[in-house]
C-alpha positions in Angstrom: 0.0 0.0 0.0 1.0 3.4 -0.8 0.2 6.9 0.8 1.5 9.9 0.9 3.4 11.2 3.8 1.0 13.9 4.4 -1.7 11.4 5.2 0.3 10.5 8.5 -0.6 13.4 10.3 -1.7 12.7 13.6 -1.9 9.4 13.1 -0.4 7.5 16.3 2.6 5.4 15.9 4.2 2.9 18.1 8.2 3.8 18.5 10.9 2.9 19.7 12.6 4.5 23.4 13.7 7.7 23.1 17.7 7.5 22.3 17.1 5.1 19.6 18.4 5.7 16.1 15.7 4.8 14.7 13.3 7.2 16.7 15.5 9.8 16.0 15.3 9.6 12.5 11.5 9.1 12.3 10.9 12.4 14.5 13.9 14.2 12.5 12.2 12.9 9.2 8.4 13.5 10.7 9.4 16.9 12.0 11.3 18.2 8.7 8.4 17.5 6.7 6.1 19.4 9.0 4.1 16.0 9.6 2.7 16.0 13.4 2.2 12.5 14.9 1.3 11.3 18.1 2.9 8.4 19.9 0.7 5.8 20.7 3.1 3.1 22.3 6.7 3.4 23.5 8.9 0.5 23.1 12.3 -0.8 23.5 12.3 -3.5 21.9 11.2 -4.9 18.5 9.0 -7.7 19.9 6.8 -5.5 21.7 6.4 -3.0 18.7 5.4 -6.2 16.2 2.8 -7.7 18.6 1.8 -4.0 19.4 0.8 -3.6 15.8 -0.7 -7.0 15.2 -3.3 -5.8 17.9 -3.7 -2.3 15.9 -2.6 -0.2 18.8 -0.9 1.8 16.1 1.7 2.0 12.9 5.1 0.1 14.1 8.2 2.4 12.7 10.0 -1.1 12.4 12.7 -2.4 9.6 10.2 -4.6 7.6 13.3 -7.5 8.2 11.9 -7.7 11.5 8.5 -7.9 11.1 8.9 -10.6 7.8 7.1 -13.1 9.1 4.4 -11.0 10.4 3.9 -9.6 6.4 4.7 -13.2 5.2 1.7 -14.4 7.2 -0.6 -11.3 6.2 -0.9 -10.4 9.9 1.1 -7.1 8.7 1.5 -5.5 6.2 4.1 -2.6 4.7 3.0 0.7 4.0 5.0 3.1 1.5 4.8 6.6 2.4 5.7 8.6 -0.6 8.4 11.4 0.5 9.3 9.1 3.7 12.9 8.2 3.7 13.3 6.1 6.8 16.4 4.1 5.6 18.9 4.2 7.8 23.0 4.2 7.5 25.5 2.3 9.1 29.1 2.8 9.2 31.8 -0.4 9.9 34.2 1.5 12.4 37.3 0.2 13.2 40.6 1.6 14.4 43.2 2.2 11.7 45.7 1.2 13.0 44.5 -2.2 13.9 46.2 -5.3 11.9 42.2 -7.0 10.0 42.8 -10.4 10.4 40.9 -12.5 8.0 37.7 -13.5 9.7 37.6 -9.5 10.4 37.7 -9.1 6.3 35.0 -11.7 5.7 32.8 -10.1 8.5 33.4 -6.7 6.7 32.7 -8.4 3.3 29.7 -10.1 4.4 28.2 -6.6 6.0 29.0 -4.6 2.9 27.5 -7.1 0.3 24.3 -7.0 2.6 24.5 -3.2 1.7 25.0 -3.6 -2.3 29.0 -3.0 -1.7 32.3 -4.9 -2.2 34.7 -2.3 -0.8 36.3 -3.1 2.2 38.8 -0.2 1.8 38.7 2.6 5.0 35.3 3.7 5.1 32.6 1.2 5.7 29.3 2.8 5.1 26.4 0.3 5.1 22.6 0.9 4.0 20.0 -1.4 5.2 
């Protein structure tokens, strides 16, 4: 399903804690856009915002990885906002210095091919 982001306003929202990455950049991304919203159900943990939706308390701002089997089974189901950018970068940090054994290399291969990368060089930025 599609919408546009301006038919989010005021809708309520389960989130995570305040602190969270990921609630930072929903309210960052909500508030830039001018989109009020109204928290329905704080969480800290995935879990709780998953069964939270599938009892419609609200519209979970979860990574659709987490809730897959949830949309697989139709209890969920993903909503598009158009104008809502909610994807969230990752960076590999490590210190330079530091000799990258071999298992460090594959673990640094393995998260940038996830991302749609094959460079392991000094910067290690990772999408979702």
């Amino acid at each position: 399903q599609t919408v546009e982001a301006s038919d989010l306003r005021d809708l309520k929202f389960i989130v995570r804690e305040e602190g969270s990455g990921t609630r930072e950049l929903f309210e960052n991304t909500m508030a830039a856009l001018d989109i009020p919203w109204q928290p329905a159900w704080v969480c800290s943990g995935s879990d709780g915002m998953i069964s939270a939706a599938v009892h419609n308390l609200g519209i979970a701002v979860i990574s659709q990885r987490l809730a897959a089997a949830e949309v697989a089974s139709g209890a969920l189901w993903p909503v598009h906002a158009e104008g809502l950018d909610l994807r969230r970068r990752f960076s590999v940090i490590r210190h330079k210095n530091k000799y990258l054994t071999g298992a460090m290399k594959a673990f640094i291969k393995i998260c940038m091919t996830q991302a749609g990368s094959d460079d392991i060089g000094d910067r290690h930025d990772l999408l979702p």
